[in-house]
N, C-alpha and C positions, 0 to 999 in steps of 0.2 A: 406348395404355395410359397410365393415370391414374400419374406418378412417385410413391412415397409419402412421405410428408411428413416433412420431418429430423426425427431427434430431436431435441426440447428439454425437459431437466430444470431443473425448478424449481432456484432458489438454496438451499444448504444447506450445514450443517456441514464443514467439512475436518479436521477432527479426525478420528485415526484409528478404525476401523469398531472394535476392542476399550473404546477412551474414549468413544465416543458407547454402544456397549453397554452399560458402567459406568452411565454417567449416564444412561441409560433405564429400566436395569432401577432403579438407585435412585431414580427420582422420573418415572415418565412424565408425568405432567401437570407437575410443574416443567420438564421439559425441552420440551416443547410448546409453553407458554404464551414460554417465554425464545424460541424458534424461530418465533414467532409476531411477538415484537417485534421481532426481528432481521428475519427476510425478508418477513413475511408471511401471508397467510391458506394458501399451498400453499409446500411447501417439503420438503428429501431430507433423510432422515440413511439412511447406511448402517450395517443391524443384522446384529452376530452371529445367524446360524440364518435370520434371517425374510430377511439381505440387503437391497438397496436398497429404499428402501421413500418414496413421496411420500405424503405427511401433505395430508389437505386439511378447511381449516377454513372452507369457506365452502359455503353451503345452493345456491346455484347452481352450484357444479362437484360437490358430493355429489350433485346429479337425474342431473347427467351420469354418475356413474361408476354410479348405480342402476340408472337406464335404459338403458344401455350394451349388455343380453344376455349371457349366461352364454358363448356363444362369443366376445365379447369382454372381458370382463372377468368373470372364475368364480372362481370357490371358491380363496382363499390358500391355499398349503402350506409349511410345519404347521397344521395347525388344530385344532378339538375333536376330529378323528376320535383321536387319538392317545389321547384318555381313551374316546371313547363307541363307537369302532371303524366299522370300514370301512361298515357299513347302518344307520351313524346320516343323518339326514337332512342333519347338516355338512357329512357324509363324499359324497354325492353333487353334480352338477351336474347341467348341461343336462337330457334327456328324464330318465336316472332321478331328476336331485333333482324336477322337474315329477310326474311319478308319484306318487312317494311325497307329496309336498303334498297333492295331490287325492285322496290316502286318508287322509290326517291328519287336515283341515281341517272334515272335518265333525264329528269327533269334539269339538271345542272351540268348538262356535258354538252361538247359539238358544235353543232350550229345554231343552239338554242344561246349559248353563250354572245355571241354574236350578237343574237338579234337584241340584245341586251343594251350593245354598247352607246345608243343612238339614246335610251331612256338615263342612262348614264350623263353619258354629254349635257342631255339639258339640266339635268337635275345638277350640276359642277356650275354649268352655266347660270343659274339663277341664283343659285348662294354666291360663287365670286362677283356677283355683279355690287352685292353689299360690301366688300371687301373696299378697306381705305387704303389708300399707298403711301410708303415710307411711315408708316406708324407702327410700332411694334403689337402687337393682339395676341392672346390664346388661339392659336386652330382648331383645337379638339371641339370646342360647341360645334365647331361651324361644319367639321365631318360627321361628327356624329349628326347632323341636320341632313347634309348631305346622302349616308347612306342611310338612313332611317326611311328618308322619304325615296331614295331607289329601292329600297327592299319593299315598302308598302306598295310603291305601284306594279313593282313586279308581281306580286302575290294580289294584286286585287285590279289592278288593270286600268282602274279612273279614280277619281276624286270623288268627295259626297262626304255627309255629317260625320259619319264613324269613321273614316280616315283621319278626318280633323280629329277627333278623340283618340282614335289609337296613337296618333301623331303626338299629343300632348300625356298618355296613359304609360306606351310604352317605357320612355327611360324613368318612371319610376318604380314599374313594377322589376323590370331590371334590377335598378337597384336596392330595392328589399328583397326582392329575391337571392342577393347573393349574401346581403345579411343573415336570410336563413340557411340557405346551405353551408355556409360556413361558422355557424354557429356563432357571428356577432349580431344578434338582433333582439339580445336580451336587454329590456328596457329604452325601446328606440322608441323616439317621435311622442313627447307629448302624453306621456304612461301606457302610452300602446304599444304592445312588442311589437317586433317586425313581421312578427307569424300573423297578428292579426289584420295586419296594413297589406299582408300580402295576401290574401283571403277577399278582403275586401277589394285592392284591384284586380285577382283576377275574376271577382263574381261579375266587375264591370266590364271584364276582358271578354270572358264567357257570353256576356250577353250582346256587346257590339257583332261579334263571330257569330252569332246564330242568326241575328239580322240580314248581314253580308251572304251567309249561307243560303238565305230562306231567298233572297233577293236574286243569289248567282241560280239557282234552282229555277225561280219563274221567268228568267232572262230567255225571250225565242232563241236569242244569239248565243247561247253557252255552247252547243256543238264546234262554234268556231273561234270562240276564247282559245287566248294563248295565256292567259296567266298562270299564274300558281293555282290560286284557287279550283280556277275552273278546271285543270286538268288533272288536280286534285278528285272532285268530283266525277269526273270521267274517267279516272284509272281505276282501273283491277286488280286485286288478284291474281296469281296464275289459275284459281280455283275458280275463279270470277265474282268472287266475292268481294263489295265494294269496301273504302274504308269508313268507319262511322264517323259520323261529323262530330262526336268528341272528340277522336281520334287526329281529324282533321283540326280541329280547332287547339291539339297540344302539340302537332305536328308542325303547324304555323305561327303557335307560341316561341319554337323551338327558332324558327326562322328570322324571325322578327326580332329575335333577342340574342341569341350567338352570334345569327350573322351581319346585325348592326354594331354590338358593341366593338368586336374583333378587330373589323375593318377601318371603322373610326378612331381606333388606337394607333395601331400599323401604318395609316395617313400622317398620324399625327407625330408618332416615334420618326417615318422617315425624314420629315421636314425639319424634325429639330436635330436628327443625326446629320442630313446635308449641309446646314449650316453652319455647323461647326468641322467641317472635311469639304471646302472651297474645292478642292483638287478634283475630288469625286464627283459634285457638283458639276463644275465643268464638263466632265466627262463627258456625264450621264448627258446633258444640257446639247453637248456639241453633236451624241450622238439620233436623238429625237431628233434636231434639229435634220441630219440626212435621213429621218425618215425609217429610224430601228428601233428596235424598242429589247435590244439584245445587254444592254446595260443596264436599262429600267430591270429588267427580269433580275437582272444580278443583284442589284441596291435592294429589291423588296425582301429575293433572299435572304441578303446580309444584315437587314434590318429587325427581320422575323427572328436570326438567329440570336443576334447580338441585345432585344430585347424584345425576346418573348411575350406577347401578350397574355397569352396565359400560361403560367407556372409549373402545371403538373397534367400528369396525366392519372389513373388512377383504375386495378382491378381489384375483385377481392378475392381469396380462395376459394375456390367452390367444391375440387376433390377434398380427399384425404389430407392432400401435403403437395406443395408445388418444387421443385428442384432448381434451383436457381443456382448455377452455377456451386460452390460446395457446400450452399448452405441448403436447407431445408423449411420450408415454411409452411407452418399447418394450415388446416381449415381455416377460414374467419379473418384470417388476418390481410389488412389490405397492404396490398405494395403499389408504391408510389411514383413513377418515373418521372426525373425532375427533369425538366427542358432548362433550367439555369443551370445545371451541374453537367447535363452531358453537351451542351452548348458551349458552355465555358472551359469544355477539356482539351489543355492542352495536346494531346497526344492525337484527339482526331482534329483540333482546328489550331494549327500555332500560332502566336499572338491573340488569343480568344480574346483578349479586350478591344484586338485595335478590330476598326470600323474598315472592312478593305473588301469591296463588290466583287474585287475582281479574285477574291480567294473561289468563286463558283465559274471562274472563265473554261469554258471549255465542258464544264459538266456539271450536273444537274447533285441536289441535295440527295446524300442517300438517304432514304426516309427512314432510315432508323438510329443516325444521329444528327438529326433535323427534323425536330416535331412542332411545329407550330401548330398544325389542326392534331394532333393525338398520332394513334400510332395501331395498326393492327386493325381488325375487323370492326373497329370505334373514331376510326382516323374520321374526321369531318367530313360529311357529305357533300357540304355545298364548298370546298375548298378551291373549286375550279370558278367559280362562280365569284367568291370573295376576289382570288387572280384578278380577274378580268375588271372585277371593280376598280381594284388598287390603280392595275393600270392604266385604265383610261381617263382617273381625274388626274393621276399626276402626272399623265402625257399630257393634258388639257392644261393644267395649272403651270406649266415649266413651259407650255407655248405661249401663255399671255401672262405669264408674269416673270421678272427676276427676283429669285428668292437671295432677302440679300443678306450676306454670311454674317457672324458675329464671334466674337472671343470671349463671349461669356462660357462660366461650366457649362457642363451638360446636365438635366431637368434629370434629377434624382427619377426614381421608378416610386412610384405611388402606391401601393397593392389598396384597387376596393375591394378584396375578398374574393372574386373571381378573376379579375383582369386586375395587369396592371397597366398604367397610363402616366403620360410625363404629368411627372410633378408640379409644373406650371403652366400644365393645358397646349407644352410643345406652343411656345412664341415662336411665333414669325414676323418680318418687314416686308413686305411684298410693292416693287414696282411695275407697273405696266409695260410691256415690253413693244416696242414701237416697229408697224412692219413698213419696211420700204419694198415702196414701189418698183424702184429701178431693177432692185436684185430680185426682189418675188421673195424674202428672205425675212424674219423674225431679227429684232435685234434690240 
C-alpha cells in the first residue's frame, strides 16, 4: 500500500485567525494582493467561519483544483446555500449537483437564448426611456432594474401582484444574504442580525413561489409555456422523476439572485471603463454601428477580466489530502481560486491593469485563467444566458445614446460581500444619439 503523502501547507500569515478575519473582511483583494507579495501565487490565511483556507493565484494549480472531482475536492461550507437553500444547485455536489445541471443546462443554451433577446430589448427600452441626457447619474440602480425585471419575466413569463413583490423582495434578500454568507451580518438593521432578516425574507420568498407554482400548475396553457418556470415543472429526470417545488423554488432563488446581481455589475463596470478609454469607446461604437458585435464580445471580456464581479471561487477537501502542485493539502481545508490574482497575472495577461478589448482579438478566454462565472463542474450555469443579456442592452444603449467620456479616476471596486460593484454606482452622461434620414445611419 501506497503511504499517503505528508502534508504540506503553503506559507502564510501568523497573525492571529481574529486579525487576519479583520483584514479580510475589510479589504479581500488588499489583503490578497499584500499575500501575494509576501509569499506568493498560493498561500494560507486562517479565516473566522470559512477556517483555514489556501488562496491560489495561479491558472496552473486552479486546472488542478478544477479538474480535481467533486469527491475530492467539492462544494465549500458555508456557501450560497445559506441565502438560496438546501435544492439550490450551490447547495448540491457530486451525482445530485451532476443531476440537476443536466436539467438546467438546456434551459440556457441555443435558440432558447435567442428567443430571449426581443424580452431583453423592451425591458432596456422602458428603463432608458427614464434616462436624462447630459446629466451625470449612477447606472447601477438603473441595470440592476433592468435585469431583475428580464430575469422575473423570463422565469415567470407575465406580470401580476407577486412579480411586483418579488420585484421589490428580491434585492433585499440579496443583500442580507450575502451578509450572512460572509459572515458580516452580526448585529445588522435595527438589533436584528442579518440571519434573522434573511429568514424572514425568504419565508416571504417561499410563500410568493408556492402561489406562482400553485397558479403555473392550474394554468390549461402550461403545456405550451416557454418560461423558466413552466419548463421547470415540465422537466424530468432521466429517471422521470420530477423536481420538487422546494427544489424549484431554491433553484429559482438561485436565478433570480446570481443571475441579476452579476449582470447588473458587469453593465455597470463596462460603462464606467468605456468612459474613461474614449479610444475603445470609439471602437467598439463604430463597429455595432456596421452591424458586429465582434468588439462588444471583446470589451465584456476585458471588463469581466479587469473587474471581476465576483472575487473568488471556492472548494473544500473532501479526500484524504489534495496535491496541489508541491504542496499538500488535507481534508477540511478549503482552497480558494482568486479571480483578482490570476486576472491580474502578469505572465498570463501583460499589462494586467491596462483596460485593452483587443488583448482577446482573435481568440476566445481560456476558461481557466478567466473565471468570471467560476471554474470546473461549478462554472455558472446560466453564463450564456447572462452573454446575451450584456449584449443586447449595450448594443441597444450605444445605438441610442452617446456615452460621453470623462477624465475623472476610475470608481474604486466596492466589495458588498459577495460582489463587487463601482464605487459610485459607475456614473454616466448619456446623450441621445440622432438618426438621419439621408444616410439610414445613427449619429
Amino acid at each position: 500500500m501506497t503511504a499517503a503523502p505528508a502534508i504540506s501547507l503553503p506559507p502564510g500569515s501568523r497573525l492571529p485567525r481574529s486579525v487576519q478575519g479583520f483584514l479580510y473582511l475589510s479589504g479581500r483583494r488588499r489583503m490578497m494582493r499584500r499575500s501575494r507579495r509576501r509569499f506568493g501565487p498560493v498561500f494560507t490565511l486562517d479565516l473566522p467561519v470559512i477556517g483555514p483556507s489556501v488562496f491560489v493565484g495561479d491558472p496552473a494549480l486552479a486546472r488542478q483544483v478544477f479538474t480535481a472531482g467533486p469527491s475530492v475536492a467539492g462544494k465549500a461550507e458555508p456557501n450560497l446555500g445559506a441565502l438560496l437553500g438546501p435544492g439550490s444547485v450551490f447547495s448540491l455536489d457530486d451525482d445530485p449537483h451532476r443531476r440537476r445541471r443536466r436539467l438546467l443546462s438546456p434551459l440556457f443554451h441555443g435558440k432558447r437564448m435567442r428567443a430571449y433577446e426581443a424580452l431583453i430589448e423592451r425591458e432596456y427600452a422602458a428603463e432608458a426611456a427614464t434616462w436624462s441626457e447630459n446629466t451625470e447619474f449612477p447606472i447601477l440602480p438603473a441595470t440592476v432594474r433592468i435585469t431583475l425585471n428580464i430575469i422575473l419575466r423570463a422565469v415567470f413569463g407575465a406580470e401580476g401582484e407577486e412579480l411586483a413583490a418579488l420585484r421589490r423582495l428580491m434585492p433585499a434578500l440579496g443583500d442580507v444574504g450575502s451578509r450572512v454568507a460572509t459572515g458580516r451580518g452580526i448585529g445588522f438593521g435595527r438589533g436584528r442580525s442579518a440571519r434573522t432578516r434573511l429568514d424572514e425574507h425568504r419565508a416571504e420568498y417561499d410563500a410568493l413561489i408556492a402561489k406562482l407554482i400553485s397558479r403555473a400548475l392550474a394554468d390549461p396553457c402550461l403545456p405550451d409555456r416557454e418560461d423558466i418556470l413552466a419548463l421547470l415543472l415540465r422537466n424530468h429526470y432521466e429517471d422521470a422523476e420530477p423536481m420538487s417545488h422546494s427544489d424549484i423554488a431554491d433553484e429559482l432563488a438561485t436565478l433570480l439572485t446570481a443571475g441579476n446581481e452579476t449582470s447588473a455589475n458587469t453593465l455597470a463596470w463596462t460603462l464606467e471603463r468605456l468612459r474613461r478609454h474614449p479610444a475603445a469607446l470609439a471602437r467598439l461604437v463604430t463597429d455595432l454601428d456596421a452591424g458586429r458585435d465582434e468588439v462588444l464580445q471583446r470589451t465584456i471580456w476585458e471588463v469581466q477580466r479587469v473587474r471581476p464581479v465576483i472575487g473568488t471561487v471556492s472548494r473544500q477537501v473532501k479526500a484524504q489530502s489534495l496535491e496541489l502542485g508541491e504542496w499538500v493539502i488535507p481534508r477540511g481545508h478549503r482552497v480558494i481560486v482568486s479571480m483578482a490574482l490570476i486576472h491580474g497575472d502578469e505572465a498570463v495577461y501583460p499589462d494586467p491593469e491596462v483596460f485593452e478589448p483587443d488583448r482577446f482579438r482573435g481568440s476566445r478566454p481560456d476558461l481557466m485563467s478567466w473565471l468570471p462565472y467560476g471554474g470546473g463542474n461549478r462554472r455558472c450555469v446560466g453564463s450564456d444566458f447572462a452573454d446575451t443579456e450584456m449584449k443586447v442592452v449595450l448594443r441597444s444603449l450605444l445605438r441610442d445614446f452617446e456615452l460621453l467620456p470623462t477624465t475623472a479616476a476610475g470608481e474604486r471596486m466596492r466589495d458588498r460581500g459577495i460582489a463587487y460593484m463601482p464605487g459610485k454606482g459607475g456614473r454616466v452622461a448619456l446623450r441621445r444619439r440622432q438618426f438621419s434620414r439621408a444616410s439610414g445611419t445613427v449619429r
